[in-house]
ZAKOL-878731 format. One line per field, with one value per residue (C-alpha): residue number from 0; x, y, z. Coordinates in pm, 1 decimal. Example, Ala and Ser with C-alpha at 12.3 -4.5 7.8 and 13.67 -1.06 7.14 Angstrom:
seq	0,1
x	1230.0,1367.0
y	-450.0,-106.0
z	780.0,714.0
***
This chain:
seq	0,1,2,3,4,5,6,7,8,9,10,11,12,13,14,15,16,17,18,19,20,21,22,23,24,25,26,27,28,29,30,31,32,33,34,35,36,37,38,39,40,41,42,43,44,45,46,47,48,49,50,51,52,53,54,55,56,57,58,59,60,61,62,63,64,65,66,67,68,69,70,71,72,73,74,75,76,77,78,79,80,81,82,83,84,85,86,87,88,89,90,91,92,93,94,95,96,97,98,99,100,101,102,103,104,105,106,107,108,109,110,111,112,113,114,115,116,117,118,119,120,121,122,123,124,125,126,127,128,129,130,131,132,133,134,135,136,137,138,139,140,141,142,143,144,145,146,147,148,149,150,151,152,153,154,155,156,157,158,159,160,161,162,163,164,165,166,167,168,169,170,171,172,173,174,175,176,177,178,179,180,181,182,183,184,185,186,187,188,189,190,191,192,193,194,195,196,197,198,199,200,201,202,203,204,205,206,207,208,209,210,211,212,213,214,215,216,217,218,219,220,221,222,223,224,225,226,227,228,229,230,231,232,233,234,235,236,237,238,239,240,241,242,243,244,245,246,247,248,249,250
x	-1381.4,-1047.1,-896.6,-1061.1,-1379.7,-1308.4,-1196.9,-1488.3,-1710.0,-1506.0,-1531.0,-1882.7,-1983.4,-1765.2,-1920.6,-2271.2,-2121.8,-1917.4,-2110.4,-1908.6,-1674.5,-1515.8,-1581.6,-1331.2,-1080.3,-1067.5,-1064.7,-795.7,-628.0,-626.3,-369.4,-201.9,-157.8,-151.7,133.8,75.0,-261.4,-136.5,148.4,-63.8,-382.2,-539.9,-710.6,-571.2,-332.4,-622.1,-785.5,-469.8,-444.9,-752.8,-738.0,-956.2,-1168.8,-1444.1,-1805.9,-2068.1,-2363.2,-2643.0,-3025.4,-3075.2,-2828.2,-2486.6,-2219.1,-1917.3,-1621.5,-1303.2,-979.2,-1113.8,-1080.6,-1293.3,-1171.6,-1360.6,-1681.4,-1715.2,-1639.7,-1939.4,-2172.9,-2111.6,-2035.3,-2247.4,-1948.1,-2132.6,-2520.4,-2449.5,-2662.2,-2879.6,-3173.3,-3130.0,-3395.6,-3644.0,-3382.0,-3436.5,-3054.7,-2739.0,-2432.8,-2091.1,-1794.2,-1499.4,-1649.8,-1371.0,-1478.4,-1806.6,-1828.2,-2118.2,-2225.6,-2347.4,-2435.2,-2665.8,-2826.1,-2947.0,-3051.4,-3202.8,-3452.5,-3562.2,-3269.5,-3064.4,-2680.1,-2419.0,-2095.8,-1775.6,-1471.5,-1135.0,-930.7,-1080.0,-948.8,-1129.1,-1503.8,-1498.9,-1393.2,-1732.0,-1920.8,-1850.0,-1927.0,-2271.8,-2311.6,-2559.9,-2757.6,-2979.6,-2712.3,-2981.3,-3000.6,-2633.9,-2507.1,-2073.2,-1846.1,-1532.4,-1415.4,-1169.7,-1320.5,-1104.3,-878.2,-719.6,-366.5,-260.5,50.8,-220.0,-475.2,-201.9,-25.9,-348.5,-372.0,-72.8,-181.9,-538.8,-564.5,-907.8,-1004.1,-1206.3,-1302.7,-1665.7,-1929.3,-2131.2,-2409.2,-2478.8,-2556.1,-2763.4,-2930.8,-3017.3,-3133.5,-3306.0,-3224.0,-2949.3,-3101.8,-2745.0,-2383.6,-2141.4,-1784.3,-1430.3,-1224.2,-819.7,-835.7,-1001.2,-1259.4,-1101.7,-1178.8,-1518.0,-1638.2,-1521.3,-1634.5,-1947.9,-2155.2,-2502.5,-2533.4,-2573.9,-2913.9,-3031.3,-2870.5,-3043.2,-2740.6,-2381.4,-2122.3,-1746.1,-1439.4,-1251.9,-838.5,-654.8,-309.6,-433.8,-631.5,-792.8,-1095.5,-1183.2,-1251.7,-1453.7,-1683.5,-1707.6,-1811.5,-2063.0,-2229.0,-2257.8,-2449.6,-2696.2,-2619.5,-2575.6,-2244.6,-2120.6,-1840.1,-1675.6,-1291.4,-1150.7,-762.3,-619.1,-882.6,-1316.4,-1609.3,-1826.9,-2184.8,-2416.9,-2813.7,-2983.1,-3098.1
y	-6031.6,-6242.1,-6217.4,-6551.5,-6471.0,-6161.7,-6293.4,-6546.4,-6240.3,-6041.6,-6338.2,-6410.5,-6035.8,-6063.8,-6317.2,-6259.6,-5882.6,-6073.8,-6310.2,-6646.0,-6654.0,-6288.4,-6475.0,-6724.8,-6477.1,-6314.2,-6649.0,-6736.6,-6474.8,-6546.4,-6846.9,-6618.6,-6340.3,-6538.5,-6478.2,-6104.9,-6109.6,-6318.9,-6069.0,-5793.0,-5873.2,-5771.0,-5826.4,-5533.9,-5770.1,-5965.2,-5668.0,-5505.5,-5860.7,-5872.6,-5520.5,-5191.7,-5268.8,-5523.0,-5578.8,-5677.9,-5669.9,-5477.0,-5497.7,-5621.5,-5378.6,-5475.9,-5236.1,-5164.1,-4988.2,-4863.8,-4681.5,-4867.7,-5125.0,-5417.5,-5374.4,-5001.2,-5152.7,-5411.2,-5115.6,-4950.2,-5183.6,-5481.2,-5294.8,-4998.0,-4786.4,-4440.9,-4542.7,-4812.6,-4564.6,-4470.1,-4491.1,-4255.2,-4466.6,-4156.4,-3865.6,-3621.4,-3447.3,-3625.0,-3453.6,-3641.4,-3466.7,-3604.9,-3867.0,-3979.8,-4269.7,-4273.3,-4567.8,-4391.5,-4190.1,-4547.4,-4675.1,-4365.1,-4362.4,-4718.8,-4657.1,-4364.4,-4387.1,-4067.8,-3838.3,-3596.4,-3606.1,-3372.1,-3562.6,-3318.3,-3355.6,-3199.4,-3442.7,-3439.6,-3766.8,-3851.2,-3752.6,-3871.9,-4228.1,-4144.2,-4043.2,-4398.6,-4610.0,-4435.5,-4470.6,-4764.7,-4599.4,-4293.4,-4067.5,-3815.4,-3763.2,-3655.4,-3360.6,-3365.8,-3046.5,-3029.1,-2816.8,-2868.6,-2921.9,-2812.4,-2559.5,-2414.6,-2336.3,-2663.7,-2824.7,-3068.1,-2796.2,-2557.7,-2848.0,-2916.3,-2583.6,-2553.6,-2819.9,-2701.4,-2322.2,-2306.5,-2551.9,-2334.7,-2419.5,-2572.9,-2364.3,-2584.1,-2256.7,-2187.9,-2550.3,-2543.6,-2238.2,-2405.6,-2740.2,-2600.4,-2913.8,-3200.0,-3471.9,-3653.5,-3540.9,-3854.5,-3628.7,-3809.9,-3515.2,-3688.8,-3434.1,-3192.2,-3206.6,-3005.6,-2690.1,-2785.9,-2855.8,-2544.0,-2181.2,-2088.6,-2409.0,-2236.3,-2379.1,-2741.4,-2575.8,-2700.9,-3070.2,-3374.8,-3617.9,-3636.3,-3942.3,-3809.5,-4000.6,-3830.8,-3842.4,-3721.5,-3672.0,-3360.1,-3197.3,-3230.9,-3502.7,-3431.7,-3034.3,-3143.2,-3352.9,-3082.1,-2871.8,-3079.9,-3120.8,-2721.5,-2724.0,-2978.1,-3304.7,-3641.6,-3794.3,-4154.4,-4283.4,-4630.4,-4615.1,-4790.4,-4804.9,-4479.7,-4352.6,-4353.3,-4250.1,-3970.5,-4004.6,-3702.3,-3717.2,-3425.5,-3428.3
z	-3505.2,-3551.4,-3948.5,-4043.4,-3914.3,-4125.2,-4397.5,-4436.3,-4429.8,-4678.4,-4906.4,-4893.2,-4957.1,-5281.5,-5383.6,-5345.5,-5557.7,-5847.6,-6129.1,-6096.7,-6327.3,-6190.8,-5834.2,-5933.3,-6067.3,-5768.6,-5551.7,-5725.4,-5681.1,-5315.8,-5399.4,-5556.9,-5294.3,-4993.0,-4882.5,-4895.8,-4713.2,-4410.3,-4397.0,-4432.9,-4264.2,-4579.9,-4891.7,-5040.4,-5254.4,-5383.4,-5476.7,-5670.1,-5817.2,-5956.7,-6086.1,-6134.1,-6387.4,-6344.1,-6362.9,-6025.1,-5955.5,-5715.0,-5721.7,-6032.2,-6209.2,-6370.4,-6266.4,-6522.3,-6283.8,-6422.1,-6226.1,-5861.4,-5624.1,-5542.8,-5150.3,-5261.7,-5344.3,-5088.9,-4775.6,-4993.0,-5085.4,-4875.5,-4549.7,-4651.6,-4495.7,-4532.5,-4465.6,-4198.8,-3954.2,-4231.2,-4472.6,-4791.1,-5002.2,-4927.0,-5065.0,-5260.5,-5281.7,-5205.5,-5218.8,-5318.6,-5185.8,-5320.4,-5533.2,-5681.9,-5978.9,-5825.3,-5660.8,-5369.4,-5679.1,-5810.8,-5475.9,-5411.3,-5744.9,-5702.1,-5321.5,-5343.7,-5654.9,-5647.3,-5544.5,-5746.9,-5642.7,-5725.5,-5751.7,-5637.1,-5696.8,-5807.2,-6027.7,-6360.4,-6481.1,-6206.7,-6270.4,-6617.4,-6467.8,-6223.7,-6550.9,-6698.6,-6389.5,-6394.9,-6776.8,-6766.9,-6504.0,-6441.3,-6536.3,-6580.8,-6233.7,-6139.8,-6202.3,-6212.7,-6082.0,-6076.6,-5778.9,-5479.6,-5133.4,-4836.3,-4803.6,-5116.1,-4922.1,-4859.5,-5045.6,-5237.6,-5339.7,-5446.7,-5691.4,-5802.1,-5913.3,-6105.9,-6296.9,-6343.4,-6301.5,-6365.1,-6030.7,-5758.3,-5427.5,-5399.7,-5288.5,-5061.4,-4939.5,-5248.3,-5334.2,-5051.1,-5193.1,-5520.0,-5361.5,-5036.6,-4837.5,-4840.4,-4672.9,-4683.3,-4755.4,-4754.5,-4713.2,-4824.0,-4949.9,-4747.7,-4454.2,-4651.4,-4424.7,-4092.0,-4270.7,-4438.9,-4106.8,-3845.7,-3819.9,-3887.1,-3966.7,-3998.3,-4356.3,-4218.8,-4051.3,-4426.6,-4399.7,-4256.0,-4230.2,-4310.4,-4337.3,-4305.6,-4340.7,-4122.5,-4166.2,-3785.8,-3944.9,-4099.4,-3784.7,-3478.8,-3527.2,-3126.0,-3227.3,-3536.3,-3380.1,-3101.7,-3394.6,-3591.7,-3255.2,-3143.0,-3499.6,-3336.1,-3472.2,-3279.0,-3337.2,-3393.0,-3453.0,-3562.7,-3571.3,-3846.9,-3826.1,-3786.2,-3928.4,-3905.6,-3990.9,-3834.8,-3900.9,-3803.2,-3770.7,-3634.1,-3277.1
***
C-alpha cells in the first residue's frame, strides 16, 4: 500500500472513530503538520497535534481517553492490531500485560461482553490513567495490578524500582491458577517479553491465544517464536517496521 493509499485509509478510520467536530480538529491539524507527515511518512505529528486527551466513539459507547494517542487508538480499534487473527467476543478471561492507559483494556471490555480482564502493568501513574478511560464502562469487570512484567534485572525494571520499592514481578501461573483458563493474553511489556516467553512454558498449556508485540532490539524474536511453538501454538506474524506482532492460536 503506497502512503496515500495509506493515508486515505488512516483518515477514514478516524473519522468514522471521532464525532465531527473532533474530526475536524484533527483534519485540521493535518494543514497544520504537513510538512512533518510528508517528511515523516507519518501521522504521528497529527496525532501529537491534536493531543492526548479526547473523546471517540465505538459501538454505541463514548470513550473519554486521557495520557494517549489517537495514532494508539486507531492501530487498536481501527486496525484491530492485537485481534486481527482473532475473535475474543466469546471470552471469559483476558489478560492485559502492560496495559498502559488502557486503551485494549477498553477495547476488550466492549468486545468481549462477558470477559473479566486483569489489566497489568508497572507504572502507576499509568493504571490510574487506565482506571479513568474505563470509568464510563463496565469497570466492574477489570480488575487493575500493578506489577512489572519481564525481567526484574534489567536497567528499566531496576529504576523502576528505586522509584517504587514496593513493585514485584507479575505472577502470571498463579493467575492462571485463580482463573483456570486465559482464552487470550494480548502481551506489550517494550522487550519485556524475551523472558516472559522462554524456559519452561508449561503454564501456556492453560492459554487459548496470545497477541505479542514483540521488540528485536532487546532479544532474539527467531528463538521466541521457536519457543511459543515447542509449547504447541501456530505462529503468525505481520512485521510492522522494526518491529511486529506475534499472534499464537493453539494447533
Amino acid at each position: 500500500m503506497n502512503i496515500l493509499s495509506r493515508t486515505v485509509t488512516e483518515v477514514r478510520i478516524v473519522a468514522r472513530l471521532l464525532p465531527p467536530v473532533a474530526f475536524a480538529r484533527w483534519a485540521r491539524g493535518m494543514l497544520l503538520a504537513a510538512s512533518d507527515m510528508f517528511r515523516y511518512r507519518s501521522l504521528g505529528p497529527v496525532d501529537r497535534l491534536f493531543g492526548g486527551d479526547f473523546t471517540f466513539r465505538w459501538k454505541g459507547q463514548e470513550i473519554l481517553i486521557e495520557r494517549s494517542d489517537m495514532g494508539i487508538v486507531r492501530e487498536i480499534y481501527g486496525h484491530r492490531c492485537y485481534v486481527s487473527h482473532r475473535d475474543i467476543s466469546t471470552a471469559r478471561n483476558i489478560l492485559d500485560l502492560g496495559c498502559n492507559t488502557g486503551i485494549f483494556t477498553t477495547f476488550a471490555l466492549l468486545e468481549a461482553p462477558e470477559a473479566r480482564i486483569r489489566a497489568v502493568d508497572a507504572q502507576r501513574d499509568l493504571l490510574q490513567s487506565a482506571r479513568n478511560n474505563i470509568a464510563r464502562l463496565d469497570s466492574s469487570r477489570v480488575t487493575f495490578e500493578c506489577a512489572f512484567v519481564g525481567d526484574m534485572r534489567t536497567d528499566w525494571s531496576l529504576s523502576l524500582r528505586e522509584q517504587d520499592p514496593e513493585i514485584r514481578e507479575f505472577d502470571i501461573r498463579r493467575y492462571l491458577e485463580a482463573v483456570g483458563h486465559c482464552d487470550f493474553i494480548k502481551c506489550d511489556v517494550e522487550g519485556g517479553e524475551f523472558s516472559v516467553f522462554q524456559g519452561d512454558l508449561s503454564w501456556t498449556d492453560a492459554v487459548g491465544a496470545m497477541a505479542i508485540e514483540v521488540h528485536p532490539e532487546y532479544g532474539d524474536a527467531g528463538e521466541l517464536v521457536a519457543s511459543l511453538r515447542r509449547a504447541g501454538f501456530r505462529v503468525d506474524i505481520e512485521r510492522h517496521g522494526t518491529w511486529g506482532y506475534v499472534f499464537c492460536d493453539r494447533c
